[in-house]
N, C-alpha and C positions, 0 to 999 in steps of 0.2 A: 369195098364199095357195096351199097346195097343194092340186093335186085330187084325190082320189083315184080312181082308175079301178076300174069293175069290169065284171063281165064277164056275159050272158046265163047262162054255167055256175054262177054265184053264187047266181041268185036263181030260173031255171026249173025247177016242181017235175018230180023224178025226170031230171033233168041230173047229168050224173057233173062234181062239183067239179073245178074245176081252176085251177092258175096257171102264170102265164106269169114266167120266168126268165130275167132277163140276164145271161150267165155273162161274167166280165171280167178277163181277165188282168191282173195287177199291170203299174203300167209299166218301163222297160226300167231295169237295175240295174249296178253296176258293173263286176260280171262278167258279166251277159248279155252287154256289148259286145265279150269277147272268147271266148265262147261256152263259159264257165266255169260246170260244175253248181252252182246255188246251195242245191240242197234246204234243209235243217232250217235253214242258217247266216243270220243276219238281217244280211241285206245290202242296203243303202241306193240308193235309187234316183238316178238318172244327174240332168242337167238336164232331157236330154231326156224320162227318165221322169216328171220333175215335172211336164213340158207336157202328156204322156199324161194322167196323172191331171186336170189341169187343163181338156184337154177333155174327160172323161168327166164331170168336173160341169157345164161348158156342156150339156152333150148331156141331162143329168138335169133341167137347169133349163127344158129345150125339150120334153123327154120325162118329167115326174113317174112316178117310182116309189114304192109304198106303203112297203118298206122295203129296208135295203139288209144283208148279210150282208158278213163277212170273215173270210178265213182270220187265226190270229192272230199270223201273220208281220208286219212291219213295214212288209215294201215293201208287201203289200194292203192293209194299213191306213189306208197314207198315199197311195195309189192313190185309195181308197173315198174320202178326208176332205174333200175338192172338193166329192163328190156330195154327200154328210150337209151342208155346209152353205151349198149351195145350196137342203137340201130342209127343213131343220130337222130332220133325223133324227142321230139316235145307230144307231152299227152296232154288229147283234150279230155279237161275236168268237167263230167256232165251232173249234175247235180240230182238229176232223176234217180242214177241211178245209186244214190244212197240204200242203207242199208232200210230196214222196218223199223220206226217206232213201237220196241217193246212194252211201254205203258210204264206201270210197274214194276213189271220183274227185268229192266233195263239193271244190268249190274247183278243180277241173281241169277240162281238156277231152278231149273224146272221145281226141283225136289224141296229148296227153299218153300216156292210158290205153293205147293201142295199142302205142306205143313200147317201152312196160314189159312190156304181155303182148298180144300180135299174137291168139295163137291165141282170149283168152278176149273180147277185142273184136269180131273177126270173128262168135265165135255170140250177144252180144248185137246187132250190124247184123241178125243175122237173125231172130233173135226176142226180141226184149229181157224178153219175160215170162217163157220158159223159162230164161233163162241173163242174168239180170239180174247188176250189177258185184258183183263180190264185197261183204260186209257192209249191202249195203243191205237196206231194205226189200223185204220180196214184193210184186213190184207186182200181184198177184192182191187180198192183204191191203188195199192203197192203192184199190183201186176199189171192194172193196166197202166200205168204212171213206166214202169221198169217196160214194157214190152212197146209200147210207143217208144221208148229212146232204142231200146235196138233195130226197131225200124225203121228212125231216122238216120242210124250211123251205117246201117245195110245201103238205105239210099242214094245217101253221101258216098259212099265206098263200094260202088256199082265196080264187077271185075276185079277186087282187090280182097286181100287177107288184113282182116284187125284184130288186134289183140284188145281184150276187153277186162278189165279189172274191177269184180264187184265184191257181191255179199251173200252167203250160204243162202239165208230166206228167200232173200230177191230172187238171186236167180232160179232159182226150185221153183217158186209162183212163175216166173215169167217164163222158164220151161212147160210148166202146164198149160199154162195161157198159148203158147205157140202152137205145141202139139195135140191141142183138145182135149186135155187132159182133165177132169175135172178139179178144180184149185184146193179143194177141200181135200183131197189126197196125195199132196204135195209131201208129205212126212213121210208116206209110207212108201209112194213110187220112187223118191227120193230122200233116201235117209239123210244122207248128206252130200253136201260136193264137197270134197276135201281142198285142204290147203295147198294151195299152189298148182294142183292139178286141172287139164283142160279139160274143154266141152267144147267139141266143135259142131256148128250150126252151117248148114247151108241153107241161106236166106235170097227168096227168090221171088221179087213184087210179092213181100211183106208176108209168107207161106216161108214156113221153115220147114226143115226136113234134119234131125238126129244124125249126126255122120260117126260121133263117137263122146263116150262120158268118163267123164275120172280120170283121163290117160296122165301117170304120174309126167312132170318134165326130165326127172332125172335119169 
């Protein structure tokens, strides 16, 4: 049976509500292994990422969470389906929290991109939010778009743990965005979230607070 968790903020009068968030990379896919943008393209996860997902439901069968969220890409989906039913839960697909429209280099790699245009590579290595690939999305646009859906599923899940299944970029921007971090140093504060590992948030009337980053599941 599952248990539900809840928390002292749930139930002490004049306590400011809050939940706790486990933010979780999709596992690894067939182009992350040769470090090809996957943005908006639904691209199918590796073996290895099916072992990813695989422990991320061991890990939810040890650690019940109240419910679990997914981007409505395919490799989060199938990331999340492990945890759902280990826990009996159906995930809701929120569509915000898709990955970034890479433009261009959607299907390529950095180094591809460079090759073809050196100058316009160089000022995304420096600030990818100013001078994001040509035809993408505004990764300004991607954090707040990503940081309003985690503060509607904090709101919805007032005193409860949810498991959140998204996309390296996003969450990096919507990481900064939370912690006032400036979004143009998302690369470098955050090299990367890895595959299948968590990020827990404690979110509290829409203030977040870093409880832990990368913790692998297995």
């Amino acid at each position: 049976m599952r248990t539900t968790h809840t928390t002292d903020d749930a139930t002490s009068p004049g306590t400011p509500a809050s939940a706790t968030l486990l933010l979780a990379r999709h596992g690894q896919t067939v182009w992350h292994t040769e470090n090809r943008y996957a943005g908006l393209s639904d691209v199918a996860l590796t073996d290895e990422g099916r072992a990813q997902a695989e422990a991320l439901g061991d890990w939810a069968a040890a650690h019940p969470v109240d419910a679990v969220w997914t981007s409505t890409l395919s490799r989060a989906a199938a990331t999340a389906a492990p945890a759902c039913r280990a826990l009996g839960l159906t995930a809701h697909r929120e569509p915000t929290l898709r990955e970034c429209d890479f433009g261009v280099v959607e299907g390529r790699t950095l180094a591809e991109f460079e090759a073809d245009n050196p100058a316009r590579a160089k000022a995304y290595r420096s600030d990818p939010v100013s001078y994001p690939f040509p035809e993408a999305e505004d990764p300004r646009t991607a954090a707040a778009r990503g940081t309003a859906a985690l503060r509607r599923i904090a709101a919805a899940h007032h005193g409860e743990r949810v498991l959140v299944v998204a996309h390296n970029t996003l969450l990096r921007l919507v990481l900064c965005s939370l912690l006032g971090i400036p979004l143009g140093e998302y690369r470098r504060v955050f090299p990367r979230l890895r595959n299948g590992a968590l990020t827990e948030l404690r979110m509290t009337d829409g203030a977040a607070a870093l409880l832990s980053l990368n913790v692998p599941c297995a």
